[in-house]
C-alpha positions as CSV (number, residue, x, y, z in Angstrom):
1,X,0.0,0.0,0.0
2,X,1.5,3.2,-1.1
3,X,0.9,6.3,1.7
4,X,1.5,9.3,0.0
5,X,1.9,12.4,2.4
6,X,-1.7,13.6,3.4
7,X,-2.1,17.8,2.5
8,X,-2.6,20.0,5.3
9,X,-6.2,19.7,6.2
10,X,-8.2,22.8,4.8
11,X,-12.0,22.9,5.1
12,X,-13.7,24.4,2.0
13,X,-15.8,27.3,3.5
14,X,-18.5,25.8,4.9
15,X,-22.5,27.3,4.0
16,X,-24.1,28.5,6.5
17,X,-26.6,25.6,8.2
18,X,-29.9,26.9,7.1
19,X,-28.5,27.0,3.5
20,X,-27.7,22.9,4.0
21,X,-31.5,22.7,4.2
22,X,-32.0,23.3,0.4
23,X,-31.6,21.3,-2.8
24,X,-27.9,20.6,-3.8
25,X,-27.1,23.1,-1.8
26,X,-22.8,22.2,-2.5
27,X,-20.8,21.1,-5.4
28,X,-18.5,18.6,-5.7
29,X,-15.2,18.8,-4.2
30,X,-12.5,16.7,-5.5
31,X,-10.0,17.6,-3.0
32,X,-9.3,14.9,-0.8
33,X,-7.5,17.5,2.0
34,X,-10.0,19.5,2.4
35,X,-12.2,16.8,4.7
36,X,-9.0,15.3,6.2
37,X,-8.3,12.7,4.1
38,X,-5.3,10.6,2.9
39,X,-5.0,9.1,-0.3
40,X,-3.9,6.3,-0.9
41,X,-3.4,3.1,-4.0
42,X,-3.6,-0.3,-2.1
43,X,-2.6,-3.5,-3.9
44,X,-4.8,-6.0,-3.1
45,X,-6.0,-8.9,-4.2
46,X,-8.3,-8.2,-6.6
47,X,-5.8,-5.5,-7.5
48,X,-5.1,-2.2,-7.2
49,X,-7.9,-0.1,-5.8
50,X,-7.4,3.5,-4.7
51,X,-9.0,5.2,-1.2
52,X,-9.2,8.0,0.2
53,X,-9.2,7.7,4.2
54,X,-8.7,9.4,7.4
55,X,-10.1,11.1,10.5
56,X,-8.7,8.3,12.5
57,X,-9.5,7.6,16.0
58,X,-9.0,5.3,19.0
59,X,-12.7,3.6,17.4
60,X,-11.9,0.1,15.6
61,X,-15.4,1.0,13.8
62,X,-14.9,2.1,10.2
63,X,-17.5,4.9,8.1
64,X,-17.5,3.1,4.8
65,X,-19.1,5.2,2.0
66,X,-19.6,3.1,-1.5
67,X,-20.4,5.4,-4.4
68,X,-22.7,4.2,-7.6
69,X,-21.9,3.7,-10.9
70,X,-21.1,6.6,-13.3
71,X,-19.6,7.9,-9.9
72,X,-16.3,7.8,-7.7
73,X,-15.6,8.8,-4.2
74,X,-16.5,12.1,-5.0
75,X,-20.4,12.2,-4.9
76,X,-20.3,12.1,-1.1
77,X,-18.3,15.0,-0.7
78,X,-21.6,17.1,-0.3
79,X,-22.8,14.8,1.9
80,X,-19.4,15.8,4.1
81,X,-19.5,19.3,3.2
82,X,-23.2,19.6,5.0
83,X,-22.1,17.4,7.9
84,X,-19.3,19.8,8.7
85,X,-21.1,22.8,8.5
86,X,-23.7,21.5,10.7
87,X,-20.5,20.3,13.2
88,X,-21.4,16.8,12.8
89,X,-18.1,15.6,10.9
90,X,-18.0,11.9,10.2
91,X,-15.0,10.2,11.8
92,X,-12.9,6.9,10.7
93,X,-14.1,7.5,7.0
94,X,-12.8,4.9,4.4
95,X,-14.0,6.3,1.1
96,X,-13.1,3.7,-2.1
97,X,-13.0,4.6,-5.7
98,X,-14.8,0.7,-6.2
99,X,-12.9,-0.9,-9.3
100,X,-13.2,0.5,-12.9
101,X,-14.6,3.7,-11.7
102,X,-12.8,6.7,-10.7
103,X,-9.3,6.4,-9.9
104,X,-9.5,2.2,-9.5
105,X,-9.0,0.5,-12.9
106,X,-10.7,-2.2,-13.6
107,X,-9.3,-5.8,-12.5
108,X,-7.1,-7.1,-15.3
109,X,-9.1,-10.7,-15.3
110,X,-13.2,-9.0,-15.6
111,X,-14.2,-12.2,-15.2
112,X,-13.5,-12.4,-11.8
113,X,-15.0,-8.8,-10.6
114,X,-18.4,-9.8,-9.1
115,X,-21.0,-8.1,-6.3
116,X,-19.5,-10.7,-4.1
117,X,-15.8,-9.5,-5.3
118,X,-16.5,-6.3,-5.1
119,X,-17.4,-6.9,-0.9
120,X,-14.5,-8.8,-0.3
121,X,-12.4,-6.3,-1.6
122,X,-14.4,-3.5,0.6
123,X,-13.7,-6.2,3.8
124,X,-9.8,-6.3,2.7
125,X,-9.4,-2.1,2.4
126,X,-10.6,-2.1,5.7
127,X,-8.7,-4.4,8.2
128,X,-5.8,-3.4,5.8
129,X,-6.2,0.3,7.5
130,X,-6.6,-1.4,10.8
131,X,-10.4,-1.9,11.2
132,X,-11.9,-4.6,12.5
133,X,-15.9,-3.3,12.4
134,X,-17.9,-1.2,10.4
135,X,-20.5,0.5,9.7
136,X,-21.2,1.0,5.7
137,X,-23.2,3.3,3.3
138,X,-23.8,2.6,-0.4
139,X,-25.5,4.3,-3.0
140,X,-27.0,2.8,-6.2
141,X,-24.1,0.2,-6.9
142,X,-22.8,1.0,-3.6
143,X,-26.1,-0.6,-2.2
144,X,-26.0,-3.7,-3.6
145,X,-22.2,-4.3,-2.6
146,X,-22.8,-2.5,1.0
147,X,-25.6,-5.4,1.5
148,X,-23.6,-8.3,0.2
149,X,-20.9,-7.0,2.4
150,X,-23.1,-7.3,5.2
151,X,-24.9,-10.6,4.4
152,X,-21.1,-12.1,4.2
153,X,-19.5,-10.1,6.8
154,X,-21.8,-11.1,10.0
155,X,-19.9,-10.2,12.6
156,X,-18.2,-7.1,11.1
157,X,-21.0,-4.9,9.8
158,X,-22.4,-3.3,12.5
159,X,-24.8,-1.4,9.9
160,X,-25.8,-0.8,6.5
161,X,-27.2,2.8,5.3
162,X,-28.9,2.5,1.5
163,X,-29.2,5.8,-0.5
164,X,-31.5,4.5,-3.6
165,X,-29.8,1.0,-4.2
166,X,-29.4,-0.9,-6.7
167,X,-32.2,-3.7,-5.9
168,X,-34.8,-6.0,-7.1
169,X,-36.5,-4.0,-10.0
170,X,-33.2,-3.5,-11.7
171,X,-31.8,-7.1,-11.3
172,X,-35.3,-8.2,-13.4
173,X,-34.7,-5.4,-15.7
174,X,-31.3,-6.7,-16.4
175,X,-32.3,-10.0,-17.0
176,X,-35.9,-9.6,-18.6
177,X,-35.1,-6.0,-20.3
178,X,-38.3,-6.2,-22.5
179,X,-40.0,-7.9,-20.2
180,X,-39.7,-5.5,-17.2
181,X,-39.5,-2.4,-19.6
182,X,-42.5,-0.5,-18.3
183,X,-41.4,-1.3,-14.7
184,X,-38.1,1.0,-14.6
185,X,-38.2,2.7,-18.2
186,X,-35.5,4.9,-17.5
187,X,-33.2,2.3,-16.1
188,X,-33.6,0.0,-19.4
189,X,-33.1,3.1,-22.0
190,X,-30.2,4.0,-20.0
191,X,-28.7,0.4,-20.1
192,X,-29.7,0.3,-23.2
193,X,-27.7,3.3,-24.8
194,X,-24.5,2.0,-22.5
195,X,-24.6,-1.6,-24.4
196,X,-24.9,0.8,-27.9
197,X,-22.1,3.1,-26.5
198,X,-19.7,0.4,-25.4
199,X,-20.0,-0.9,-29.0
200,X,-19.0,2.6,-30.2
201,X,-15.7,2.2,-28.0
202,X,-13.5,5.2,-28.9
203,X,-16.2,7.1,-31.3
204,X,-18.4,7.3,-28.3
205,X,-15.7,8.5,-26.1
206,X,-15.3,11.4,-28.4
207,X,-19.0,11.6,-28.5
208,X,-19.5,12.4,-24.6
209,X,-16.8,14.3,-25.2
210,X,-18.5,16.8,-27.8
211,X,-21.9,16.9,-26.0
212,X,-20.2,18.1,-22.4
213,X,-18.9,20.7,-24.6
214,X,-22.2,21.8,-26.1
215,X,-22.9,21.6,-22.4
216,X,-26.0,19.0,-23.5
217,X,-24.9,16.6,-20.8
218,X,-27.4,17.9,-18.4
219,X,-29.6,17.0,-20.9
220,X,-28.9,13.4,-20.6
221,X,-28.4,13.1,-16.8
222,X,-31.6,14.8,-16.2
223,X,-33.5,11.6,-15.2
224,X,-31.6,11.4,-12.4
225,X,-32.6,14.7,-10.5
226,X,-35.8,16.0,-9.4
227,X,-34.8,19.1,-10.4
228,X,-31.9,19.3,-13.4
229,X,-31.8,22.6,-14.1
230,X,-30.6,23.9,-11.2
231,X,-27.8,21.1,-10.2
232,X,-24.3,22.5,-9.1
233,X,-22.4,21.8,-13.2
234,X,-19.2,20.4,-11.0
235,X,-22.2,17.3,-10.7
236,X,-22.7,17.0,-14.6
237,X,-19.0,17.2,-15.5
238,X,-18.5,14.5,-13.4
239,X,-20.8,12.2,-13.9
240,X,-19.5,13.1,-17.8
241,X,-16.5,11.9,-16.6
242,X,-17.6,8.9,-15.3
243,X,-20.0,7.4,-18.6
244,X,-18.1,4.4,-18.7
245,X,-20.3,2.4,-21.1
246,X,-18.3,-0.8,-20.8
247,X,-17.8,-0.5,-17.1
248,X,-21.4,0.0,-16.7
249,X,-22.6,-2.4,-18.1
250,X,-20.4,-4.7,-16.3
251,X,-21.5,-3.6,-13.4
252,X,-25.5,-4.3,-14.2
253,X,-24.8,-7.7,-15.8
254,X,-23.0,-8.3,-12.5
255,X,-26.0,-7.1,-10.7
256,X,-28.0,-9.3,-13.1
257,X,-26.2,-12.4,-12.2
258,X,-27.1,-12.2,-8.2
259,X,-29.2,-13.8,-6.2
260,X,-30.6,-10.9,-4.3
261,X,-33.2,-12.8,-2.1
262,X,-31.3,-15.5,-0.8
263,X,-28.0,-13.8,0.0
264,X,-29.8,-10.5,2.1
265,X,-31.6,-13.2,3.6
266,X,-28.6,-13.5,5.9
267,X,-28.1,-9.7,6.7
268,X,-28.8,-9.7,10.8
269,X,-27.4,-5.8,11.5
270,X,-29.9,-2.7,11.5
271,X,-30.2,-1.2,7.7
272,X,-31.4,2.0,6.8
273,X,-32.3,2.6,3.3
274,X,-33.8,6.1,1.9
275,X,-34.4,6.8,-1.0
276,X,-35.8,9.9,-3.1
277,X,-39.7,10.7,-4.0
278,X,-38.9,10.9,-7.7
279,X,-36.5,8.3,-7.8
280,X,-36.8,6.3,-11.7
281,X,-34.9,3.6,-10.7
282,X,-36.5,2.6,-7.5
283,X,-40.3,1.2,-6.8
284,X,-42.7,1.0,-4.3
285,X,-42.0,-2.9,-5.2
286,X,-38.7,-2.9,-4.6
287,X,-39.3,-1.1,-0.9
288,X,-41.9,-4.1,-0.2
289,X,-39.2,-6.8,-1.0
290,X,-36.6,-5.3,0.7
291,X,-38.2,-5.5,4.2
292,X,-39.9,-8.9,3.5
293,X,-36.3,-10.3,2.9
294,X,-34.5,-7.9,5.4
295,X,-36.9,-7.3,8.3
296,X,-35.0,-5.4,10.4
297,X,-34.8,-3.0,7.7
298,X,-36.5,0.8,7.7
299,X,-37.4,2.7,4.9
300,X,-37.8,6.5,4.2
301,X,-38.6,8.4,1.7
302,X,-37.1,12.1,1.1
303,X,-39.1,14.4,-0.6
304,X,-38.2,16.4,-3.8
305,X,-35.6,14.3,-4.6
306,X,-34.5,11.8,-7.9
307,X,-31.4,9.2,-7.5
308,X,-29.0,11.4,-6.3
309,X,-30.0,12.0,-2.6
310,X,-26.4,12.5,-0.9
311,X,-26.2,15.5,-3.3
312,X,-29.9,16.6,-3.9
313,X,-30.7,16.4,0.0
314,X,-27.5,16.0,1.7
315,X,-28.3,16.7,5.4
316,X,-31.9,14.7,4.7
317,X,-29.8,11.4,4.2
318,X,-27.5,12.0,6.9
319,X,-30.8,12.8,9.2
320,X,-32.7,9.6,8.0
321,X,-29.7,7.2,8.0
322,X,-29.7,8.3,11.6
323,X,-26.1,9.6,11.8
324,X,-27.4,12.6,13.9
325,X,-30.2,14.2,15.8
326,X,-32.6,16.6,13.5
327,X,-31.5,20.3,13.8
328,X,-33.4,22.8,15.6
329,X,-34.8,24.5,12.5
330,X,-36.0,21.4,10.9
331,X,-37.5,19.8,14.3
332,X,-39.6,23.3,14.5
333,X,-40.7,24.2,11.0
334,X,-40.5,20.3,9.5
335,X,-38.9,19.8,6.0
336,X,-41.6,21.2,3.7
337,X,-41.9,24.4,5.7
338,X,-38.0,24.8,5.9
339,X,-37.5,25.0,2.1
340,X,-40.4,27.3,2.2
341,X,-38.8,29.4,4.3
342,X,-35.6,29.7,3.0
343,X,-37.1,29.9,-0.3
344,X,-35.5,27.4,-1.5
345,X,-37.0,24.4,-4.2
C-alpha cells in the first residue's frame, strides 16, 4: 500500500446551516485535504484499488461510503461538506474509488470482478487500514455491494445505510429487459444506450466528449434529479467523466447475475435505506421486498428528490440514515416548511 503524504487539512468554507437545508445546496469537491483525508493506492487482491481515508480515531469502527456507478468517491463529498457545516463531521471514514470507476482501474481478469468480489475487496481495504468493524453506506451500486458486504461479513457490519440502491427492479430489468421495460423505463433506455455506447468504444468516447462541450450533458443526466436545471455543473462534468459504457454495463450484468433474495436473507445488523420521491430507478415494489427479505430494515422516503439524494438532499440522508439528531430548524418548521422558508425548491 502506497501512503502518500496527506495535504494539510483545509475545510472548504463551509455554507451557513440553514443553506444545507436546500436542494444541492454544494458542489463537488475533488479535493481529498479538504475533509482530512489521505489518499492512498492499495494492492490488493483483486488489484489495485485507490482510497481516500482518514479522521482516525482510538474507534476500531470504520464509516465506509460506497459510491454508484457513473460515480467515484467524490459524490459524497456534499454529503461531508453539509455534515461539517452543521458540526457533525463523520470520523474513521474509508472512502473507495470501487474498481473501474474513478481512480481504481478495472481488474485485469473481468471475469473475476463480481458483487461478491467487489465486498471482499471492501472487507480487505478495511482491516488493511486497521479496522476490525464497520459500519457502511452505499448508494445505487454502492447498495447492492454495501448489502452483500453485510450478508457475508456477520460479525463485522455493525450497519448498513442505502441511499437509492441498486435492488430487485433492476436485477429483473437486467435479466428480462423487454420484459420488465415499463417497470423501470428509465433504467432500461439507459442500459440500453450503455450496451450501444460500449460498441461505439472510442467514437463514443469522443461523443461524450463533444456533448459536455455543447454543455448537452445535463440534458442526458436529467433523469436522475428531481430538479436538473438547477444542479451545481461540477455534478454533470463529473458524472461526464464517469460514462463508462463498458464499465457500466459490467457492473448491471454483475448485478444481473445475483441472487438478491437469498443472500440479504442472511443480513442480521440494523439497515437503513432512503431513498428519493422521484427516484426512476426505485419502486414501491422494490421497498416491499426489501423489508420482506430484510426485516430489520426501515425505509424513508425524502421528498423532492431523484437518485441522487447525498447530493440533492444531503443533510436529509444523513438525518434519516440516523447519523445525527434533526437540527433545531428542521425539528420546528419540518422539512416542507424549511424550504419554504428559505425559499429554496
Amino acid at each position: 500500500m502506497q501512503e502518500p503524504s496527506c495535504e494539510p487539512d483545509s475545510q472548504p468554507r463551509p455554507a451557513p446551516p440553514a443553506t444545507v437545508l436546500g436542494y444541492n445546496p454544494f458542489a463537488l469537491d475533488p479535493a481529498a485535504h479538504h475533509f482530512g483525508l489521505t489518499t492512498s493506492s492499495m494492492r490488493l487482491r483483486g488489484g489495485t484499488v485507490v482510497v481516500r481515508h482518514g479522521r482516525r480515531t482510538a474507534s476500531q469502527t470504520a464509516t465506509i461510503l460506497l459510491h454508484g456507478a457513473a460515480g467515484s468517491w467524490t459524490t459524497w463529498t456534499p454529503l461531508l461538506q453539509a455534515a461539517h457545516a452543521t458540526e457533525r463531521d463523520l470520523p474513521d471514514l474509508i472512502l473507495p474509488d470501487l474498481p473501474g470507476w474513478g481512480d481504481s482501474p478495472l481488474p485485469a481478469d473481468e471475469v473475476n470482478l463480481t458483487v461478491e468480489s467487489m465486498a471482499e475487496t471492501v472487507a480487505e481495504i478495511a482491516r488493511a487500514l486497521g479496522y476490525e468493524r464497520w459500519n457502511v453506506v452505499g448508494h445505487s451500486m454502492g447498495g447492492i455491494i454495501a448489502l452483500q458486504l453485510a450478508a457475508s461479513e456477520t460479525r463485522a457490519t455493525a450497519s448498513v445505510g442505502l441511499v437509492s440502491a441498486t435492488s430487485f427492479s433492476i436485477i429483473d430489468s437486467v435479466r428480462h429487459p423487454i420484459r420488465h421495460f415499463f417497470v423501470l423505463p428509465a433504467f432500461t433506455a439507459l442500459l440500453l444506450t450503455m450496451r450501444m455506447l460500449r460498441l461505439g468504444g472510442g467514437v463514443s468516447r469522443g461523443l461524450i466528449k463533444a456533448l459536455a462541450r455543447l454543455n448537452l450533458l445535463r440534458g442526458l443526466v436529467a433523469p436522475l434529479f428531481r430538479h436538473p436545471g438547477i444542479i451545481d455543473s461540477t455534478v454533470v462534468a463529473a458524472l461526464g467523466a464517469e460514462v463508462r459504457p463498458a464499465g457500466f454495463v459490467l457492473a448491471t450484468d454483475r448485478a444481473g447475475a445475483y441472487d438478491a433474495t437469498r443472500r440479504w436473507a442472511q443480513i442480521v445488523c440494523p439497515v437503513r435505506a432512503v431513498h428519493g420521491d422521484d427516484d426512476v430507478f426505485v419502486t414501491a415494489a422494490d421497498d416491499a421486498k426489501l423489508c420482506e427479505v430484510v426485516p430489520q430494515c426501515v425505509i424513508s422516503t425524502i421528498a423532492r428528490s431523484g437518485h441522487f439524494g447525498q447530493i440533492e438532499r444531503p443533510l436529509e440522508v444523513l438525518l434519516r440514515l440516523e447519523f445525527t439528531a434533526p437540527p433545531p430548524m428542521e425539528q420546528a418548521l419540518g422539512a416542507d416548511q424549511c424550504d419554504k422558508a428559505l425559499g429554496t425548491c
